[in-house]
N, C-alpha and C positions, 0 to 999 in steps of 0.2 A: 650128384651135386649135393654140398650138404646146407642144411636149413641158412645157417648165414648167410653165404653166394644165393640164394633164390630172394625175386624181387616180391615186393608185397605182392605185384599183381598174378605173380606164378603163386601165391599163398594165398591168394582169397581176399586178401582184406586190406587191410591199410598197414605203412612201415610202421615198425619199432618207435622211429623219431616222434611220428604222429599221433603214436598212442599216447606217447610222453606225454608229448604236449597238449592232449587232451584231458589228463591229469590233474597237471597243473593247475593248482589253488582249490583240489577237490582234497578233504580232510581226510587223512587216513595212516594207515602208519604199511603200508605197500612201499617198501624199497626198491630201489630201480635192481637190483640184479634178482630178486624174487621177479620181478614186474616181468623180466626179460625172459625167463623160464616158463613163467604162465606162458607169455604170447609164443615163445616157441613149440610148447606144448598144443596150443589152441591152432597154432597153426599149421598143425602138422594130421590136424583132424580132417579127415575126406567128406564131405555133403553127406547130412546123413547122424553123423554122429552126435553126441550128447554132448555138453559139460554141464558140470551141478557145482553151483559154490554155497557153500555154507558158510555164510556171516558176511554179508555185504558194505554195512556201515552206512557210508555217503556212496559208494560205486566205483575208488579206484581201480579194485582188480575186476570188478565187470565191467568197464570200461576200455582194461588191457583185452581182458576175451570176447568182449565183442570185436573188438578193432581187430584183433588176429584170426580169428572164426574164416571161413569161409561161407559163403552165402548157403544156404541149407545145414549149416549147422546149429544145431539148438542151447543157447545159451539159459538154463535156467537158475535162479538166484534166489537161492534159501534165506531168509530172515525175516522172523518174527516183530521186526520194530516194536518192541515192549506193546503187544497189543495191550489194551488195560487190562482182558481176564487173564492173561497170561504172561504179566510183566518177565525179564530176562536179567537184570538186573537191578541192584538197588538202586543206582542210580538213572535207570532208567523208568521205573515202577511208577513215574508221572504219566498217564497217558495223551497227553501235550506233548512230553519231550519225545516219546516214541513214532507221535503224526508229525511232528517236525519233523527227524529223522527221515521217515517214508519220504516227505515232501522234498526236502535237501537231494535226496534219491535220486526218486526220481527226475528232479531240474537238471540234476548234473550228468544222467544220462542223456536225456532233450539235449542238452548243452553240446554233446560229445557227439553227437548226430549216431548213437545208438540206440535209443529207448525203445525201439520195434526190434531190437533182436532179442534184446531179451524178456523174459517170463518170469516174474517176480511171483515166487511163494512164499506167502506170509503166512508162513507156518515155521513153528521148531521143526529141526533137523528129525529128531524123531518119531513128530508126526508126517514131515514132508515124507519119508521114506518110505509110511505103511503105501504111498501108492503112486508112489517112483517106477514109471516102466522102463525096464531094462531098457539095452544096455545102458551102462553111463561109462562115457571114455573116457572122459578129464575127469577126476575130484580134487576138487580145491577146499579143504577143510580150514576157517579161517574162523570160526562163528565163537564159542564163550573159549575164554582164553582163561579158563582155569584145569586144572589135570582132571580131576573128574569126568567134565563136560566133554573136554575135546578126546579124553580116553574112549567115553562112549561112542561118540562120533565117528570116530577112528575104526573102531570094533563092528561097530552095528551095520556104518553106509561098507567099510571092506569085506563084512560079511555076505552081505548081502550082492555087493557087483564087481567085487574083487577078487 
């Protein structure tokens, strides 16, 4: 049977519909046919497994993979929210707008009735990684959206569990 035919409850988690709508009015620029790939992806992990997302924002796509997850899988969520010693961008180099951010976060997870799946590092992708225990089975690389950043990103977490 292939992933579309299987009901949320043979997947672990909750429908596609549901994740949607759990989404909705959380800020982010996560397209529903990306959104649909993560949850297929996440759903198709067995108890047990990893995901790691790098660059979470407000929590659209941790929102998709917690909802598609099944119960023992481990959702963790890379981003830095502009700590103050280590702002991320320039416009985030206020460390106000970076504890906003965190707070937005985390409510919209509460909101989404996922906030206990997942395990928020606030840490850069870089440092998250020196102590990332293997495996990781999903990566979703979403974090600075400039070619530099996201080349490293790319390079270092594939190096590393790819």
């Amino acid at each position: 049977m292939d992933l579309e035919a299987k009901t949320s409850s043979e997947l672990g988690g909750r429908s596609f519909e549901d994740a949607v709508a759990a989404i909705q009015g959380v800020e982010g620029w996560l397209p529903l046919e990306q959104a649909r790939l993560l949850y297929e992806r996440a759903a198709a992990l067995p108890p047990g497994g990893r995901v790691v997302e790098i660059g979470s924002h407000h929590g659209r796509s941790s929102i998709v993979l917690a909802s598609a997850a099944r119960d023992g899988v481990e959702i963790v969520a890379v981003d830095p929210f502009a700590r103050p010693e280590r702002p991320s961008l320039d416009r985030l180099a206020a460390a106000d707008v970076g504890e906003r951010d965190l707070q937005i976060f985390a409510a919209n997870l509460d909101r989404a009735g996922v906030g206990h799946r997942i395990h928020h590092v606030r840490e850069t992708s870089a440092d998250a990684l020196a102590h990332m225990p293997a495996p990781v089975d999903l990566l979703f690389i979403d974090g600075s959206h400039d070619f530099g950043p996201a080349r490293s990103d790319i390079r270092d977490w594939v190096r590393v569990f790819g």
